[in-house]
N, C-alpha and C positions, 0 to 999 in steps of 0.2 A: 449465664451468657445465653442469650438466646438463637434460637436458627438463623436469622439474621446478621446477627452480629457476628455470628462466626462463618456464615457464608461470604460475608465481605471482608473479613479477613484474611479469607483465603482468594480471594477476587485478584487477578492480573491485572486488573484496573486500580484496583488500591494499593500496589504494591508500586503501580508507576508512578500513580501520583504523588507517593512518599517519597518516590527517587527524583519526580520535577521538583516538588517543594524543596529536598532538600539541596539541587543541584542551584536550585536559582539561589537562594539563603548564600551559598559559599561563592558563587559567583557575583553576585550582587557586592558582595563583602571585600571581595578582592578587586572589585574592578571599583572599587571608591562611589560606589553608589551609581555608576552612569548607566548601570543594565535596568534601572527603574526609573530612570529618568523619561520625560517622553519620546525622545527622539531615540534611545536605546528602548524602550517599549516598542515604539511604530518600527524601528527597524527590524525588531526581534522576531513579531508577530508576521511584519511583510513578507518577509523570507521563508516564512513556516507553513503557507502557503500551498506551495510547490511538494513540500514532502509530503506532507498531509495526503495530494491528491494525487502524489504516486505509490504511497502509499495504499489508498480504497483502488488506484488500476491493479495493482498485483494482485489483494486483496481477493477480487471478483475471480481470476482468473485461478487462485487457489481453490476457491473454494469448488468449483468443478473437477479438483485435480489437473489440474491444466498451471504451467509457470508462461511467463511472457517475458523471453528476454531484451524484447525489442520496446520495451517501455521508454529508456533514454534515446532510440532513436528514432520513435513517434512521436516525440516530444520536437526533437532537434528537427527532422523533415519541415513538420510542419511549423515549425516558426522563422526555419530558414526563408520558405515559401509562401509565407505571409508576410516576411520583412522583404524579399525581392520583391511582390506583388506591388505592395504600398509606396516602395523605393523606389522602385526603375518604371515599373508601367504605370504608375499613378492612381493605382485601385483605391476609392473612398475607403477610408479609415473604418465603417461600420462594416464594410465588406471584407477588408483583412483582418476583419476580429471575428468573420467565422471563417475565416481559409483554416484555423489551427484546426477547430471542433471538426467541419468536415473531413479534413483528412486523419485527423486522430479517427474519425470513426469506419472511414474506407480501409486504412489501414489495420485495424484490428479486422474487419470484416472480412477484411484478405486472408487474415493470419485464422481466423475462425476455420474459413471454406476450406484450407487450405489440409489444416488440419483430420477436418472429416472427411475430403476427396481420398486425399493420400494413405489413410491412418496410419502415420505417421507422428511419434511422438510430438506432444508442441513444444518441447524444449528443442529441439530439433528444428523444426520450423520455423520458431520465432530466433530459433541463430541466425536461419540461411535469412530472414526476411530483415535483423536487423542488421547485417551486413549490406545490404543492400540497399538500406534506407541510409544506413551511414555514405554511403559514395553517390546517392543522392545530393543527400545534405551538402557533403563538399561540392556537387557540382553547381549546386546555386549559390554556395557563399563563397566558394575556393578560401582564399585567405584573409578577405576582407572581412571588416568590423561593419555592417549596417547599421549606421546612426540612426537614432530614433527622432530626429526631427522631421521623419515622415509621417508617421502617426502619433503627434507632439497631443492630441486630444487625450489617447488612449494611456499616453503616458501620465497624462494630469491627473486623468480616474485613478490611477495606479496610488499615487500619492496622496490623493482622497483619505478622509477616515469617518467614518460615521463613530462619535461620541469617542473619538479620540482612538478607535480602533481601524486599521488598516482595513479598507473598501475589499483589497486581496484577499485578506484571511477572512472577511465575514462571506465571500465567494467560497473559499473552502468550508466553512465550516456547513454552508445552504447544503451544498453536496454531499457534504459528510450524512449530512439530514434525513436528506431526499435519499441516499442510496443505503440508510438504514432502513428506512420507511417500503422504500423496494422490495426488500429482504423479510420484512417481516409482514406485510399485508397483501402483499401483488401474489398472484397464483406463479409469473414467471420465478420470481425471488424464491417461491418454497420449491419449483423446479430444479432451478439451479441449485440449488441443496439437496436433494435428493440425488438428484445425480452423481453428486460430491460423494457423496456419503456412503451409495449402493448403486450403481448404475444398474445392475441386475433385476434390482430391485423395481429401479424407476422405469426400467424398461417393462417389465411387468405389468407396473401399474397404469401404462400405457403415455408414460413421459421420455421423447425422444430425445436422448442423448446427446443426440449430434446436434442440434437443435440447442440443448442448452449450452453447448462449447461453442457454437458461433456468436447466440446472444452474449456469451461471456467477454471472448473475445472484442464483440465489439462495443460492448460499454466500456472494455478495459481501454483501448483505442479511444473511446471518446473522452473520458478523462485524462487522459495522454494528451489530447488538444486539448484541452481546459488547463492542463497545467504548464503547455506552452502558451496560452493566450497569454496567462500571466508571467509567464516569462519574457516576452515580447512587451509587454505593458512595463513592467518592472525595471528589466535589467540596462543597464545605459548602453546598449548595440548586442546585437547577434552576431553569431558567427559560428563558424563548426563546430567549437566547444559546448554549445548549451545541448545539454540532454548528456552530455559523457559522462556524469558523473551519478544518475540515477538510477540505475541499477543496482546499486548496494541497499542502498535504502529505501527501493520501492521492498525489496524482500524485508529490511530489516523491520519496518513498522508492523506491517500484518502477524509475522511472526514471534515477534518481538513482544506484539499485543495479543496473543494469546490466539491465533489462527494456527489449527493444524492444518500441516503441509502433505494428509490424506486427504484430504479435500473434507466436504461436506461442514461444514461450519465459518462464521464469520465474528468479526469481531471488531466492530466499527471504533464505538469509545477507546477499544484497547488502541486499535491503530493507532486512532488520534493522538494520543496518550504517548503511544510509542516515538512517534512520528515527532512529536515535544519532545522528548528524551535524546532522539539524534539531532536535532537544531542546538540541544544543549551542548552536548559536545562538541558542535560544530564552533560554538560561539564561546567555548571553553579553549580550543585551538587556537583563536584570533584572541585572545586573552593572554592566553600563555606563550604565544608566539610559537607554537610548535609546525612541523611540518603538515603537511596535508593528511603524509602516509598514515599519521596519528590516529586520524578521524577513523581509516578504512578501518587501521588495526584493530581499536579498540570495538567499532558496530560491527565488524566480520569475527569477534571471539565472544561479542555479544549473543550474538544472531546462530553460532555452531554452539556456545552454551546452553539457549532456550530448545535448540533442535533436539540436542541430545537429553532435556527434560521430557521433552515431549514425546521423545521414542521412549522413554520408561516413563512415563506415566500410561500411554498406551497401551504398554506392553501388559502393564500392572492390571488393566482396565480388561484386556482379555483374558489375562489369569481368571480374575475376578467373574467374569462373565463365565468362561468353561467352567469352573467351579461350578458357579450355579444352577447350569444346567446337568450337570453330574448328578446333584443329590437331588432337582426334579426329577429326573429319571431314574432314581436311586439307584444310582452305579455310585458308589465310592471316587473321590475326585483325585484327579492322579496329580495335583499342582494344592495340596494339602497342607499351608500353615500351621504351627505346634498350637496356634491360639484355637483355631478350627477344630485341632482335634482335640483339645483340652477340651471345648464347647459341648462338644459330641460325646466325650466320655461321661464329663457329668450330666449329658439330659440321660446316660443310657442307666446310668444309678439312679 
């Protein structure tokens, strides 16, 4: 077996795809064939969307050691206030299709500055700010449903498909793209890693910190409006509900997909990947008629399963690490395996 082959073995990515392959196989099965039909396709695909791209908002904001808990109600502000614009004052349809982007990105920008003014944890931060984003929201919608026969255009592209694929998901997956491509060639994307990873470090090397938690911040925010656009486009009205229910599963995807919650690393495909794994569920729920509380239960024992791997893989990873630098230094290593020293006695014969 070669390097290869056993690096992708052990890949987070191929472990999900064995779990979408096999979840679609038994759903497919049981729902009489209609989840491969096209109209269970383009619905499947439309909806998956929206996780995907709260999924790469958390993502971002992980990987600086930074959480965003106001994801669902960057979402929800601004497609309240894109659906009032369009509704009641008559704003042209091209122009309530960026009220979502700009305020997803003012909003996270907020929640950035806010963070390095204060230093003040961002979990902390993005509570107080999505609290307040939420009593926003209610104040533009209060109780009402905003019909979409105000921007009936924006709805049409929604239902679009290029080659039988939903116009919505091939918008996420551009994104998905574009914000791996970020991460791997732009000097910003190695910042925000760095900082993730060692801000000590980064500050050293002369990469300001603070600097990379506001830029984080607000691409998380502008993906926040990218995934309200499409909720706005998509969903048959708004109202205060859109965006309550994002929060679970902007963490579960990143995490899920193999992003440690120390910051410094990312993990786009996994996201993706993951982000397909919780729409499975979602659309296993409406199959099996179970309750809502289902979906939470099963991606919040998902999501504290992968955490608690990834604290002992860590942990295991600095064993590993203080070992090594024990016997460069040749101190004898105080975190000594029976295989280690087995190693050690027969080179000393």
């Amino acid at each position: 077996m070669t390097h290869l082959t056993r690096r992708l073995l052990r890949s987070q990515s191929t472990t999900l795809v064995l779990i979408i392959v096999a979840g679609t196989v038994v759903l497919g099965i049981v729902s009489g064939g209609d989840l491969f039909s096209p109209v269970g396709l383009r619905t499947f695909f439309q909806f998956l969307a929206v996780p995907i791209l709260i999924g790469l908002a958390q993502m971002i904001t992980v990987a600086v050691g930074q959480l965003n808990l106001a994801v669902g109600a960057i979402g929800g502000v601004a497609s309240a206030l894109s659906a009032v614009l369009m509704a009641d004052a008559g704003l042209p349809v091209w122009l309530g299709a960026l009220v979502p982007l700009v305020v997803g990105a003012l909003a996270g920008l907020a929640n950035g500055w806010l963070v390095v003014l204060t230093r003040i944890n961002g979990f902390i931060v993005t509570l107080a700010t999505m609290t307040i984003l939420l009593g926003a929201q209610y104040a533009l919608v209060n109780t009402r449903t905003v019909a979409p026969t105000s921007w009936a255009p924006l709805a049409d592209l929604a239902r679009a498909s290029v080659l039988g694929i939903p116009v919505m998901f091939v918008l996420a997956v551009v994104v998905a793209i574009a914000v791996a491509l970020a991460f791997r060639y732009t000097v910003t994307g190695r910042q925000l890693l760095a900082s993730g990873d060692n801000p000590e470090a980064a500050r050293l090397a002369g990469i300001s910190n603070d600097r990379s938690v506001i830029v984080a911040h607000t691409a998380s925010g502008l993906l926040c409006g990218v995934a309200a656009l499409v909720s706005v486009a998509s969903l048959p009205g708004i109202n205060q509900s859109v965006g309550g229910d994002w929060l679970l599963p902007s963490f579960a995807a990143p995490i899920i997909g193999g992003v440690s919650l120390t910051g410094g690393t990312v993990a786009v495909l996994g996201t993706v990947l993951a982000a397909t794994v919780v729409r499975l569920v979602d659309t296993a729920r409406a199959e099996f008629q179970l309750a809502p509380a289902w979906v939470n239960f099963v991606i919040g024992a998902v999501v504290l399963g992968t955490v608690a791997l990834d604290r002992v893989r860590h942990t295991r990873a600095e064993r590993r690490r203080g070992s090594d630098r024990a016997r460069a230094a040749g101190r004898p290593s105080a975190a000594r395996t029976p295989s280690e020293t087995e190693t050690t006695v027969e080179a000393a014969r």
